[in-house]
C-alpha positions as CSV (number, residue, x, y, z in Angstrom):
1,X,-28.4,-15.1,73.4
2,X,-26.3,-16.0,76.0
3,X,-25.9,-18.8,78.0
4,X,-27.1,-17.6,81.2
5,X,-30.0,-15.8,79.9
6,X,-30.8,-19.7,78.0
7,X,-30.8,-21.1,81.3
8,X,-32.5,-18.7,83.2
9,X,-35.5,-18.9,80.4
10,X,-35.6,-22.6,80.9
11,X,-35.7,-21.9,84.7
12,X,-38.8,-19.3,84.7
13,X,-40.4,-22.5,81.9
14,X,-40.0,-24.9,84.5
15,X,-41.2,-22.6,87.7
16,X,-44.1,-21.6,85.5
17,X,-45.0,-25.3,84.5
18,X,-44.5,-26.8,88.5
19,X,-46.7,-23.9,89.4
20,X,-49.8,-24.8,86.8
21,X,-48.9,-28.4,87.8
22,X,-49.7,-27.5,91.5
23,X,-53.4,-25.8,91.4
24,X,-56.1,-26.7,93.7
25,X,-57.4,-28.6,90.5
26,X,-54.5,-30.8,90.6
27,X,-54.4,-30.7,94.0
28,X,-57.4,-32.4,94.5
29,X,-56.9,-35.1,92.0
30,X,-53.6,-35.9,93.9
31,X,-55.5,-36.3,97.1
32,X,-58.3,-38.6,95.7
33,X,-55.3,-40.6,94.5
34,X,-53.7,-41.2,97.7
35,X,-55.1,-44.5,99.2
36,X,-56.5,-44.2,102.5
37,X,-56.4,-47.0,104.9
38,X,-58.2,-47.4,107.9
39,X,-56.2,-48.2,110.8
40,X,-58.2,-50.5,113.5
41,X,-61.1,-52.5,112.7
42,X,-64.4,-51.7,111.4
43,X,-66.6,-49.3,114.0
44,X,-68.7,-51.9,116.3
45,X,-71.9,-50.1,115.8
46,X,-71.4,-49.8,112.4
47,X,-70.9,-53.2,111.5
48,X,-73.8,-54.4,114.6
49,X,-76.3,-52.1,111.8
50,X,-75.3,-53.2,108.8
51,X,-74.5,-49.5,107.5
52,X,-71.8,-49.3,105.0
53,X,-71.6,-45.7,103.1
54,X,-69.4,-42.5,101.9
55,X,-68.1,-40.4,105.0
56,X,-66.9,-37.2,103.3
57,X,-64.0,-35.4,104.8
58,X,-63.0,-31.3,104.4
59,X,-59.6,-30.7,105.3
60,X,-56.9,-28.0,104.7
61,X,-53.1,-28.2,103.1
62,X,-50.8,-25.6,104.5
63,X,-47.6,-24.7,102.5
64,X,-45.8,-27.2,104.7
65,X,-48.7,-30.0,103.4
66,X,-49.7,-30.4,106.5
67,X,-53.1,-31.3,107.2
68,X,-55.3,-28.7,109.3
69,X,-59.1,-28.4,110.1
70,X,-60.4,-31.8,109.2
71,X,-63.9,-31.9,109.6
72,X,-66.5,-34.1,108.4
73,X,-68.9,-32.3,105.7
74,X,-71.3,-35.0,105.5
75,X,-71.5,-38.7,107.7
76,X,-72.7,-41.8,108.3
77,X,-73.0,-41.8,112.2
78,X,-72.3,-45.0,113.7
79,X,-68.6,-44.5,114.8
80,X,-67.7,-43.6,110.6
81,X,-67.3,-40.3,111.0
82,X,-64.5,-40.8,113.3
83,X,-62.9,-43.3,111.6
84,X,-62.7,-41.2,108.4
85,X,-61.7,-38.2,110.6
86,X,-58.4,-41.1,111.8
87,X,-57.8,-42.5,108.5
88,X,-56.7,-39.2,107.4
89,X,-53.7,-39.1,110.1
90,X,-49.7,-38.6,109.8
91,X,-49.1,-41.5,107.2
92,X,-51.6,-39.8,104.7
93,X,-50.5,-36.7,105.4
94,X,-46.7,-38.3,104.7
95,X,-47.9,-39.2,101.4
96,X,-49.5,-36.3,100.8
97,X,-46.0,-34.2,100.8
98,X,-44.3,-37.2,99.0
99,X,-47.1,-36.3,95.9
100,X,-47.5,-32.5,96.4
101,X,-44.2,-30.7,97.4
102,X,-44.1,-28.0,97.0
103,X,-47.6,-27.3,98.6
104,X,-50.3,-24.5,97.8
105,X,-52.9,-23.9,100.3
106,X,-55.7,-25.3,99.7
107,X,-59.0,-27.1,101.0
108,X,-60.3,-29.8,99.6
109,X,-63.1,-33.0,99.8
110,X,-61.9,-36.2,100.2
111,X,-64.8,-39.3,100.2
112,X,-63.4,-42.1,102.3
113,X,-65.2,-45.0,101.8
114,X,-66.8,-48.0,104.3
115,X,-67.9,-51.4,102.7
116,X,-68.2,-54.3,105.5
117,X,-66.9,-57.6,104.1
């Protein structure tokens, strides 16, 4: 076998492994693992009720892993839903590429968690 056709074989193994790597499956597991932080303080009328909760979020990854169509699938009210809808924002999405590149498409759930202290 010759050398070039050695290296292109290890080429296609490699492509084929990043691609199985890369499914919506694993795509999602990268995203829970991305922290999320909440940037400003804790909703007034959330913290005024007492109501602490899950806020989860659908959004979609584009090739580019940019984030489009965030919506909230299921809320809390109280100001939660938007701060789960701004935690997911350019830093996130930043990460996001850091973990994912190359991107598939894909929509996904992401839970984004409120606890007052």
């Amino acid at each position: 076998m010759s050398k070039m056709r050695v290296i292109l074989a290890m080429a296609v193994m490699i492509l084929a492994f990043r691609m199985v790597a890369q499914q919506p499956d694993s795509t999602e597991a990268v995203v829970r693992s991305l922290s999320v932080s909440r940037n400003g303080p804790y909703p007034r009328a959330a913290e005024d009720a007492g109501i602490e909760g899950t806020v989860w979020v659908e959004f979609t990854i584009d090739r580019l892993c940019t984030i489009k169509n965030k919506r909230v699938v299921e809320g809390l009210g109280y100001g939660l839903d938007e701060a789960a809808l701004n935690a997911i924002d350019r830093k996130f999405e930043d990460a996001l590429t850091r973990a994912l590149m190359p991107c598939f498409p894909d929509t996904t759930l992401l839970p984004i968690n409120f606890k007052l202290r």
